[in-house]
C-alpha positions as CSV (number, residue, x, y, z in Angstrom):
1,X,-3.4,134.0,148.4
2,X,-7.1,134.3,147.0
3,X,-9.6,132.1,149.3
4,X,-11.6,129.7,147.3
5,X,-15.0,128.1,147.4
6,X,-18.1,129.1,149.3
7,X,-16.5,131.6,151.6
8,X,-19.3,134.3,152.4
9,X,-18.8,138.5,151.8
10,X,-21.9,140.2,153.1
11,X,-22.7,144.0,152.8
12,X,-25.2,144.5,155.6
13,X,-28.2,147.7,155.2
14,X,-30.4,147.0,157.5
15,X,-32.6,150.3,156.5
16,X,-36.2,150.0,158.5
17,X,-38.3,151.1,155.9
18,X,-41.4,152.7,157.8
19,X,-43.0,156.0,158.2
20,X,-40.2,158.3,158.5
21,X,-42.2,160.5,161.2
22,X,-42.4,157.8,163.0
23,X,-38.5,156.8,163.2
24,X,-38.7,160.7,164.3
25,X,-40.7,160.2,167.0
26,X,-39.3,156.8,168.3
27,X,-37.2,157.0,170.8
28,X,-33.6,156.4,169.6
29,X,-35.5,154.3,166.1
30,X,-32.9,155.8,163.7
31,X,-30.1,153.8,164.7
32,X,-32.4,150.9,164.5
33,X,-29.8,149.9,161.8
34,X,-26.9,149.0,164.0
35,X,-28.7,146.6,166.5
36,X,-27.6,143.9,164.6
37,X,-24.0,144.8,163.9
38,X,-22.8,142.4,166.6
39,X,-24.6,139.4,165.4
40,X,-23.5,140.1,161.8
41,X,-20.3,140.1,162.5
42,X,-20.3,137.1,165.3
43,X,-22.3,135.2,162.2
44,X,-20.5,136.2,159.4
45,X,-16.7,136.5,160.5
46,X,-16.2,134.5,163.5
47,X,-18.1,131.8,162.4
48,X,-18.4,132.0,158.6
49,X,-14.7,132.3,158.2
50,X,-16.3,135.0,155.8
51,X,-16.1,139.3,155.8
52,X,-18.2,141.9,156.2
53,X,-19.1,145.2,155.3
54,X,-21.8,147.1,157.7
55,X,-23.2,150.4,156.7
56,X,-24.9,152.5,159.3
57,X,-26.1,156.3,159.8
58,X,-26.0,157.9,162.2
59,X,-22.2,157.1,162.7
60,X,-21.3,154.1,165.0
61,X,-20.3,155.6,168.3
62,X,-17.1,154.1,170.1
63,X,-17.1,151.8,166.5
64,X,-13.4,150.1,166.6
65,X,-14.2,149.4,170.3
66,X,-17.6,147.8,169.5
67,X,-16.0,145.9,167.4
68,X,-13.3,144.5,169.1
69,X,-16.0,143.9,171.8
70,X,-18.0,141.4,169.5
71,X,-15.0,139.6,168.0
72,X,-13.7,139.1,171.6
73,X,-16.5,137.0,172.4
74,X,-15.7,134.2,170.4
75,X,-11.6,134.9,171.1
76,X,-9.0,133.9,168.6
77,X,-5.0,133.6,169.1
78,X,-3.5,137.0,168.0
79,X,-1.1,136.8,165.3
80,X,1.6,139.5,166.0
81,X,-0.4,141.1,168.2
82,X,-4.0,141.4,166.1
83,X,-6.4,139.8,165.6
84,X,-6.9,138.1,162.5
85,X,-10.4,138.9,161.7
86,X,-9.9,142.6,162.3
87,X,-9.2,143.1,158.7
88,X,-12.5,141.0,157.4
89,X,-14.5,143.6,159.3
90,X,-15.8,147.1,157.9
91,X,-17.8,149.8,159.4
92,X,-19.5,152.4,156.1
93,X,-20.9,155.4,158.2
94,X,-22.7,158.3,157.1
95,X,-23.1,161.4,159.8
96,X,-26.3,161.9,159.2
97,X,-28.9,161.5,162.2
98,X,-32.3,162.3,160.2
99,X,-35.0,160.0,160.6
100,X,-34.6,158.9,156.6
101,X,-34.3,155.3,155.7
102,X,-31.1,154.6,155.8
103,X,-31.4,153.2,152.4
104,X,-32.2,157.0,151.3
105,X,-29.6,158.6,153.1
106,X,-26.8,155.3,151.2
107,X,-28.3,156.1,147.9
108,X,-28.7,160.0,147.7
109,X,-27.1,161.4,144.8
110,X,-26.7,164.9,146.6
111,X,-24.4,164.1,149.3
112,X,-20.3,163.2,148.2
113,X,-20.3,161.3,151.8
114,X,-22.6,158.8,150.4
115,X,-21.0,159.0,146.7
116,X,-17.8,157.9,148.6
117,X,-19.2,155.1,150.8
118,X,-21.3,153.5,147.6
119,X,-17.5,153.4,146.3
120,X,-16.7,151.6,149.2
121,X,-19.1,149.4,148.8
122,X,-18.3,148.6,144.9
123,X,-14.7,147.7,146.2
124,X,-15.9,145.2,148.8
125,X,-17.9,143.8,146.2
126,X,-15.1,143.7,143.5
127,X,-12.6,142.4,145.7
128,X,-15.0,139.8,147.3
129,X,-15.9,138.5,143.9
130,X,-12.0,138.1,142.8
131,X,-11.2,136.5,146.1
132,X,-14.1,134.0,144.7
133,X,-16.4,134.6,147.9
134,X,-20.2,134.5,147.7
135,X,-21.4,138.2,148.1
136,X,-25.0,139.2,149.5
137,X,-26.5,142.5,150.5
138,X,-28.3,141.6,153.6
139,X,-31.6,144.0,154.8
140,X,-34.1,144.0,156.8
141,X,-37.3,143.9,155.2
142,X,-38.1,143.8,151.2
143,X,-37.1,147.5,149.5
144,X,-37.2,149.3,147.0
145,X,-34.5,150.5,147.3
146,X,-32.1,148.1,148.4
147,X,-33.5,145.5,145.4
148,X,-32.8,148.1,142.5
149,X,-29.4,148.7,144.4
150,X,-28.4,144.6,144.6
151,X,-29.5,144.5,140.5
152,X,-26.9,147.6,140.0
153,X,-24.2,145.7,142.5
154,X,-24.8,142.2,140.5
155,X,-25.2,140.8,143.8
156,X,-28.8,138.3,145.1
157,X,-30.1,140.5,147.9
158,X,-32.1,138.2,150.8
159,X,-35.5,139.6,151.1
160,X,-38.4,139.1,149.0
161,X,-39.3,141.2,146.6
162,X,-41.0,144.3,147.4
163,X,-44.0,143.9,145.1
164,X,-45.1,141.9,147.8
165,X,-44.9,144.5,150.9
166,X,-48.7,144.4,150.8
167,X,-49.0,140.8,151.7
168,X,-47.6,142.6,155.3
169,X,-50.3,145.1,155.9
170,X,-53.1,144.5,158.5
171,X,-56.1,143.7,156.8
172,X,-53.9,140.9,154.7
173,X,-52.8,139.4,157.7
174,X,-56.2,138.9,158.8
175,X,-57.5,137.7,155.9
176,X,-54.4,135.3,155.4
177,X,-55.2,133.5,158.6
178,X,-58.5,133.0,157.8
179,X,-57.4,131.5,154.7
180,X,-55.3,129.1,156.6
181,X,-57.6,128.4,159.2
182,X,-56.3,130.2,161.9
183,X,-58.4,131.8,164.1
184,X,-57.9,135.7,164.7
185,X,-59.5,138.1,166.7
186,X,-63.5,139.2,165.7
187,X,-62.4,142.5,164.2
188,X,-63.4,144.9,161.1
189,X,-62.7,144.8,157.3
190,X,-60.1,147.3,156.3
191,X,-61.5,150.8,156.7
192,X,-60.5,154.0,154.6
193,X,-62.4,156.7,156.3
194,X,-63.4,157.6,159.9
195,X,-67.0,157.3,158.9
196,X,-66.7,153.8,157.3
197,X,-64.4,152.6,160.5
198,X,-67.3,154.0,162.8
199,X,-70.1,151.8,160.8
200,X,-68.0,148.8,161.2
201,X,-66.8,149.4,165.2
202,X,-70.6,149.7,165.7
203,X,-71.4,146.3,164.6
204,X,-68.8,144.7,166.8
205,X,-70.3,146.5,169.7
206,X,-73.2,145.3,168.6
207,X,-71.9,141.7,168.3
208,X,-70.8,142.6,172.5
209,X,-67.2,143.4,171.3
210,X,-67.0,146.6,173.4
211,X,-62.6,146.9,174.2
212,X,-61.3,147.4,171.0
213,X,-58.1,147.8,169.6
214,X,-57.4,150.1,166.2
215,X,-54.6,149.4,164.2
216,X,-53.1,151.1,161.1
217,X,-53.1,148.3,158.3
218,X,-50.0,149.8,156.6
219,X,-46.4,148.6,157.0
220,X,-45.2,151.7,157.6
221,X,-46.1,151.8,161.4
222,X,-44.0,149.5,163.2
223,X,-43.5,148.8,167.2
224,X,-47.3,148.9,167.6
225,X,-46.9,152.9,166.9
226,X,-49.6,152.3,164.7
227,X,-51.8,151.1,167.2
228,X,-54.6,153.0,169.6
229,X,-57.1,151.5,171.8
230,X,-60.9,152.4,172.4
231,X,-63.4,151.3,175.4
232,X,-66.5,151.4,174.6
233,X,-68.1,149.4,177.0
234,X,-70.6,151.9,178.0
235,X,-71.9,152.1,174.9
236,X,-75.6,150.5,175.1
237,X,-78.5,149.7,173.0
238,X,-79.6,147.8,169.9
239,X,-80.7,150.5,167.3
240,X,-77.7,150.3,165.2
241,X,-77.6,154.1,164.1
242,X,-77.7,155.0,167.7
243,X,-74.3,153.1,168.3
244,X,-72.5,154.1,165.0
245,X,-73.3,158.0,166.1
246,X,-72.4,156.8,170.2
247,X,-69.0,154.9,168.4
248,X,-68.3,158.3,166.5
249,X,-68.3,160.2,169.1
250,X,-66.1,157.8,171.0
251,X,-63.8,157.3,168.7
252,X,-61.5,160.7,169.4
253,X,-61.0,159.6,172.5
254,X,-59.0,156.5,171.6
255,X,-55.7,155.7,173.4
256,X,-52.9,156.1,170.7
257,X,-49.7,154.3,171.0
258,X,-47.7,157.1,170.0
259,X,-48.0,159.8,172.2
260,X,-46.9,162.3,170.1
261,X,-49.8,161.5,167.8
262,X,-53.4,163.9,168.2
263,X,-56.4,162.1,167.1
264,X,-57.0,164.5,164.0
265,X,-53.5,163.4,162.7
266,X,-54.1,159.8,163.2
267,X,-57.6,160.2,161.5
268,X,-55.5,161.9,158.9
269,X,-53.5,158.5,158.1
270,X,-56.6,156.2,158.1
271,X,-57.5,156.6,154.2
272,X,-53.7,156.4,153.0
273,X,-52.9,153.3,155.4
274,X,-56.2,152.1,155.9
275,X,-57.2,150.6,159.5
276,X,-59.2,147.7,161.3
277,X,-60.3,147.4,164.5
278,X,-60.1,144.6,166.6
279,X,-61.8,143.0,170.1
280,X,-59.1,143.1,172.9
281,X,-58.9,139.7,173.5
282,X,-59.5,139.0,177.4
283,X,-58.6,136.0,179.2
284,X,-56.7,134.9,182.6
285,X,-53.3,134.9,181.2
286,X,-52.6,137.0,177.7
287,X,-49.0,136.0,176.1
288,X,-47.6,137.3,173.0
289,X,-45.7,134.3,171.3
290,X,-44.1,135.0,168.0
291,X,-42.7,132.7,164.8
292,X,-39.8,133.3,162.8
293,X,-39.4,131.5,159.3
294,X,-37.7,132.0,156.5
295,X,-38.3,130.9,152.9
296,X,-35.1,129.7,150.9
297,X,-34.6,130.2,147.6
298,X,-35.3,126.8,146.6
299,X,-38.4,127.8,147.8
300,X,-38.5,125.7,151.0
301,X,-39.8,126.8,154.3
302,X,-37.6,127.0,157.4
303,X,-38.8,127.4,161.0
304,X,-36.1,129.6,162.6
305,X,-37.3,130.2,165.9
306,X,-39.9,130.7,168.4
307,X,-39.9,133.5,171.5
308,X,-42.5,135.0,174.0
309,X,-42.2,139.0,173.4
310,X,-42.3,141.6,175.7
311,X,-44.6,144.3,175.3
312,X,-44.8,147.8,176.8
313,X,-47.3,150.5,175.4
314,X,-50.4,149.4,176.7
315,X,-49.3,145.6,175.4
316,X,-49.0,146.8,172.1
317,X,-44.9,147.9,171.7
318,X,-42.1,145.2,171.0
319,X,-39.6,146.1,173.9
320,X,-38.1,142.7,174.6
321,X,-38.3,138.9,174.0
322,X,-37.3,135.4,175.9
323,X,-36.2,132.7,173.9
324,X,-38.1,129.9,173.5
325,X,-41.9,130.1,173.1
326,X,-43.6,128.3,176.1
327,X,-44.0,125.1,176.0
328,X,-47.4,125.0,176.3
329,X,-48.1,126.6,173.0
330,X,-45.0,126.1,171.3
331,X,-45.8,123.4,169.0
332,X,-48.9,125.5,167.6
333,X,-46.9,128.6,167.2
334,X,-44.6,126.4,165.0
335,X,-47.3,124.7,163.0
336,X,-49.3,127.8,162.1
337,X,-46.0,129.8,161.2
338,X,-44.8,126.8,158.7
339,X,-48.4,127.5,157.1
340,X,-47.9,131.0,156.6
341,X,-44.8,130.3,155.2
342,X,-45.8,128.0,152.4
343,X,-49.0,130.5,152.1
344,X,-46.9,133.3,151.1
345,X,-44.6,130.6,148.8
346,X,-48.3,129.7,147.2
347,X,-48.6,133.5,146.8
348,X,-44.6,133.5,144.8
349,X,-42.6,134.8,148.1
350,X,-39.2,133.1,146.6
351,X,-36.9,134.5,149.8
352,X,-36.5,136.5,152.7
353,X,-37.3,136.2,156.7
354,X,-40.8,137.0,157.8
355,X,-42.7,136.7,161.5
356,X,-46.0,135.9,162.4
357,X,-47.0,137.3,165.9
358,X,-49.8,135.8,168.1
359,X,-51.8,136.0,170.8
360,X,-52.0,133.0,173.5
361,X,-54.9,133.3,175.4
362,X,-55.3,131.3,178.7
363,X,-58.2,130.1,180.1
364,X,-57.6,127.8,183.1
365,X,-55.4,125.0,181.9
366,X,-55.5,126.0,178.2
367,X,-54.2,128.1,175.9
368,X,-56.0,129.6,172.8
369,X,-53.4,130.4,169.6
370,X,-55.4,133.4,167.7
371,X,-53.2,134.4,165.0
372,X,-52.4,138.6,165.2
373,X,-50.1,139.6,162.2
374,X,-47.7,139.0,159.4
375,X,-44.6,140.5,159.2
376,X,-42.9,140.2,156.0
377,X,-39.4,141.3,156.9
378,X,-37.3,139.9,159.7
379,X,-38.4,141.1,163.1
380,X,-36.7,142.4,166.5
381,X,-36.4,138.8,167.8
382,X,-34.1,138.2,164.6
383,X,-30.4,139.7,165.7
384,X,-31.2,138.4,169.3
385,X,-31.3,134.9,167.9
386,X,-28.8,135.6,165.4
387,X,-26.4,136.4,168.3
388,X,-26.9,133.5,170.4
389,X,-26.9,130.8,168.6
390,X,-23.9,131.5,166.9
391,X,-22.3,132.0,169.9
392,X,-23.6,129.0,171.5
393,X,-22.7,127.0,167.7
394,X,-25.8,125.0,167.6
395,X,-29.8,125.5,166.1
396,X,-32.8,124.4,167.9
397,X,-33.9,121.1,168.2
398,X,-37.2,119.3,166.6
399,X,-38.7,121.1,170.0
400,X,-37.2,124.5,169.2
401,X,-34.9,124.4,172.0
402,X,-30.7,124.9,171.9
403,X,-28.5,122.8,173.5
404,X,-25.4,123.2,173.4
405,X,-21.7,121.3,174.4
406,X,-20.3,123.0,177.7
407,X,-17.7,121.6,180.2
408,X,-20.3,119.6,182.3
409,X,-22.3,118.1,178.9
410,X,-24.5,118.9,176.3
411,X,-26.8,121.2,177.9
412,X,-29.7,123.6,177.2
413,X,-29.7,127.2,176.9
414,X,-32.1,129.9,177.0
415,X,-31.9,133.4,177.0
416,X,-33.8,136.9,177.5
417,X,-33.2,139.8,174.6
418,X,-34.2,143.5,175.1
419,X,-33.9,146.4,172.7
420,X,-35.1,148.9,175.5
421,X,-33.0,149.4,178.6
422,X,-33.2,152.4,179.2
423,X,-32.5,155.6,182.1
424,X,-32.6,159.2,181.8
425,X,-29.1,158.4,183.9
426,X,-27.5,156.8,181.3
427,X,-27.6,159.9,178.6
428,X,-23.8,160.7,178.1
429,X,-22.5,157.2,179.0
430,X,-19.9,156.4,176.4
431,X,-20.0,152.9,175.1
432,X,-16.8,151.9,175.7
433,X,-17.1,153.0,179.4
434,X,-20.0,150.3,179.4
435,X,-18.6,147.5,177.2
436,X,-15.2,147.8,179.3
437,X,-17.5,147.8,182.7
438,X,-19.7,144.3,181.3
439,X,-15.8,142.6,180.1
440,X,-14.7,143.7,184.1
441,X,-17.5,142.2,185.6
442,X,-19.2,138.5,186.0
443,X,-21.6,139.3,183.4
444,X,-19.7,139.2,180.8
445,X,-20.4,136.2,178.0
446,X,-18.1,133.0,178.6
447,X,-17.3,131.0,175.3
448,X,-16.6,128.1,177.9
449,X,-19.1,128.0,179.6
450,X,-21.2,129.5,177.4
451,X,-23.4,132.2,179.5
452,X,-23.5,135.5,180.1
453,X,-24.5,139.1,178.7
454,X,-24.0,140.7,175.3
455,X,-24.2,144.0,174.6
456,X,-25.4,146.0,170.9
457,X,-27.1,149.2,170.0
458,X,-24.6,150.9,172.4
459,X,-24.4,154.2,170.3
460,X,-28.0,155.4,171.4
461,X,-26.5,155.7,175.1
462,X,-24.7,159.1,174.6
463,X,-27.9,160.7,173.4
464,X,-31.3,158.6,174.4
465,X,-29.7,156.8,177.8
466,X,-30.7,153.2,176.2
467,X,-29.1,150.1,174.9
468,X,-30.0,146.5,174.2
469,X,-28.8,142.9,175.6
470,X,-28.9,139.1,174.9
471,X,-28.3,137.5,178.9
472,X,-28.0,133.5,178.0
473,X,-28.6,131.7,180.8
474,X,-28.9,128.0,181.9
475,X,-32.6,128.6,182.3
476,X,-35.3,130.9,182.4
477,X,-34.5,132.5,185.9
478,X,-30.7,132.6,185.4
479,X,-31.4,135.1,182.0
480,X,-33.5,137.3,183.8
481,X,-31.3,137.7,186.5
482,X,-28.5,138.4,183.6
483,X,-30.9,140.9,182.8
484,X,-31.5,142.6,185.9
485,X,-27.6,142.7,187.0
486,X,-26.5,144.3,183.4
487,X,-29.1,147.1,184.3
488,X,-28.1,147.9,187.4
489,X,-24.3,147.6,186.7
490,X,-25.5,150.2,183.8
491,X,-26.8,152.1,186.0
492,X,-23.6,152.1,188.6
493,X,-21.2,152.7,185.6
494,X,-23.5,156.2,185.1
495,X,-23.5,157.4,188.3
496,X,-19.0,156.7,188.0
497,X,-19.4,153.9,191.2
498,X,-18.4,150.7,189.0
């Protein structure tokens, strides 16, 4: 019988839409696309009652197991023998590891594989709407792509629209903060040349601005891979054409992010992507707090969640976050990001997820909110969230905590994510070998008492020896712990001794 009313059927694409060369170089970044597979279907199935359709490329590794793995954590009476949900859950696969979008490699007309699986996806659709369910296609940032391709499918697609990518750059982040107030680092206008970027650099050195951070304004460089930095703390004097010449010279030696990167091929993106410079904020405690919203499509402004990230690359590279925001500087990092939301409303943004990162500097007792930039897309803490408090059945609280009901009480719950856990040991571990290991073992996630570690991204273990992992815990200490133990019982599971 036909299910009725407000049931939800989700087609999930969650194409990463930057530089292509740069999901090249990225270690493991083109199957970016299935890190959220677990939360989609813990959100959607288990706990929407609803069904789902999740397209990825490369093709899911160990995919039937995987998902068995994430409907197991939320465990539902068999019915002869299977699961229920099993048959609201589809994996679309292409095999095709290039570092395309995988929005390009869904809709190329070229390749029958993709013909076949856009089929698919018409079906799903088609059924969903005569079984009287809502149907989405879900992404991750606003596209191209993926809009045109929800307008041909008749379905809403929840991002905003991508006439408004450019509200995500650099240079528009910096000048939307000033708009709301917000204080940002002392840094440059955009720059489109070398020469132009050497003229500005000068005049914060000038200004005694002499650690420096250069960033790519475009959207297309993600993970901080845009990113370089620059002392120039030796360079002296007050005649202003002898420091633009001293900055010149400086500025090939800059510290890129991506190591793959020479400086005559970064220079080479400055007047496509355009760049500003920054001062490397100093003080006795840097943090990296970031905001997630989302704008509704009544047009209201939702604060999602808060988290501290993690940052490898010189500071600069998302690698991890903890969930919530400290304390400390929480209730700023929640009142700036509701302002950025209802600037970008003011601006027409009528949907979608967006971030705002930040920097909290500390200088003895107090902490200093500078806002850093806009991310108009959701972000790497989303699926992380996404995960846990669906599992945990709750949202945070007016202090942008979770509690949650577990056998001793309502109690709170925190919890460390990481997108990066990673050992050259761990190349050729099969994911089943690891999900199997984590279910064996006291790690795994308990839906009573409602703690543990989850798994995803599991199919870049075979070929890049990394994986990802939500550890709940009761507290801050008890998730990093989680966090620890699931890498070293990685670790023991590669070298065949768990």
């Amino acid at each position: 019988m036909a299910v009725t009313g407000n049931r939800r059927a989700v087609v999930s694409v969650q194409s990463r839409e930057c530089s292509p060369d740069l999901l090249e170089r990225l270690s493991g970044s083109t199957l970016f696309p299935e890190r959220p597979v677990g939360a989609a279907i813990v959100a959607v199935v288990c706990r929407g009652g609803g069904s789902l359709l999740y397209l990825t490329a490369p093709r899911m590794i160990d995919a039937d197991r995987q998902v068995d793995y994430f409907l197991g954590l939320l465990p539902q009476e068999p019915v002869d023998g299977r699961d229920p949900r099993r048959d609201r859950v589809a994996i679309g696969s292409l095999d095709d590891s290039s570092p395309r979008w995988l929005s390009d490699k869904l809709l190329d007309p070229t390749n029958p594989a993709a013909t076949r699986l856009r089929e698919r996806v018409a079906d799903f659709v088609a059924a969903a709407r005569q079984a009287g369910d809502e149907v989405t296609l879900s992404y991750f940032e606003p596209s191209r792509n993926l809009q045109d391709y929800a307008a041909t499918l008749g379905v809403p697609g929840d991002q905003a629209d991508a006439g408004y990518i450019p509200l995500g750059t650099k240079s528009a982040g910096r000048d939307m903060f000033r708009a709301l107030g917000i204080e940002v680092p002392a840094g440059t206008p955009g720059c489109h040349d070398v020469d132009t970027l050497a003229e500005a650099v000068a005049d914060l050195v000038l200004a005694g601005r002499r650690r420096l951070v250069l960033k790519l304004s475009s959207t297309a460089y993600g993970a901080g891979m845009g990113n370089a930095t620059v002392d120039l703390t030796d360079v002296t004097g007050t005649d202003r054409a002898e420091v633009v010449a001293a900055v010149a010279k400086r500025l090939p030696g800059s510290r890129l992010v991506d190591g793959r990167l020479s400086w005559a091929e970064f220079a080479g993106l400055i007047p496509d992507a355009g760049i500003v410079a920054e001062e490397f904020v100093e003080a006795d405690e840097l943090r990296s707090p970031s905001f997630q919203g989302r704008v509704t499509p009544a047009g209201a402004v939702e604060c999602v969640s808060t988290h501290d990230q993690v940052l490898g690359g010189a500071g600069l590279t998302y690698v991890g976050s903890s969930f919530p925001a400290d304390a400390a500087y929480r209730a700023t990092v929640v009142e700036y990001g509701l302002r950025v939301g209802r600037y970008l409303v003011a601006q027409g943004v009528t949907t979608g997820d967006y971030g705002v990162d930040f920097i909290a500097a500390r200088r003895g007792d107090t902490y200093r909110v500078l806002g850093c930039e806009l991310n108009l897309r959701a972000t790497g803490t989303k699926h992380g969230f996404v995960m846990a408090s669906h599992l945990l059945d709750t949202v945070p609280d007016a202090d942008g905590r979770l509690f949650t009901d577990t056998p001793d009480g309502r109690a709170e719950r925190v919890y460390q994510a990481s997108d990066s856990i990673t050992d050259p040991s761990l190349v050729g571990l099969a994911p089943a070998r690891l999900i199997d290991a984590v279910e064996r073992s006291p790690l795994r996630y308990d839906h009573t008492r409602r703690t543990g570690t989850v798994l995803h991204m599991l199919s870049a273990l075979p070929t890049y020896g990394k994986f990802g992992a939500v550890c709940i815990g009761r507290d801050a200490a008890d998730a990093a712990e989680l966090m620890r133990a699931t890498r070293a019982l990685a670790l023991d599971v590669a070298a065949g001794s768990a």
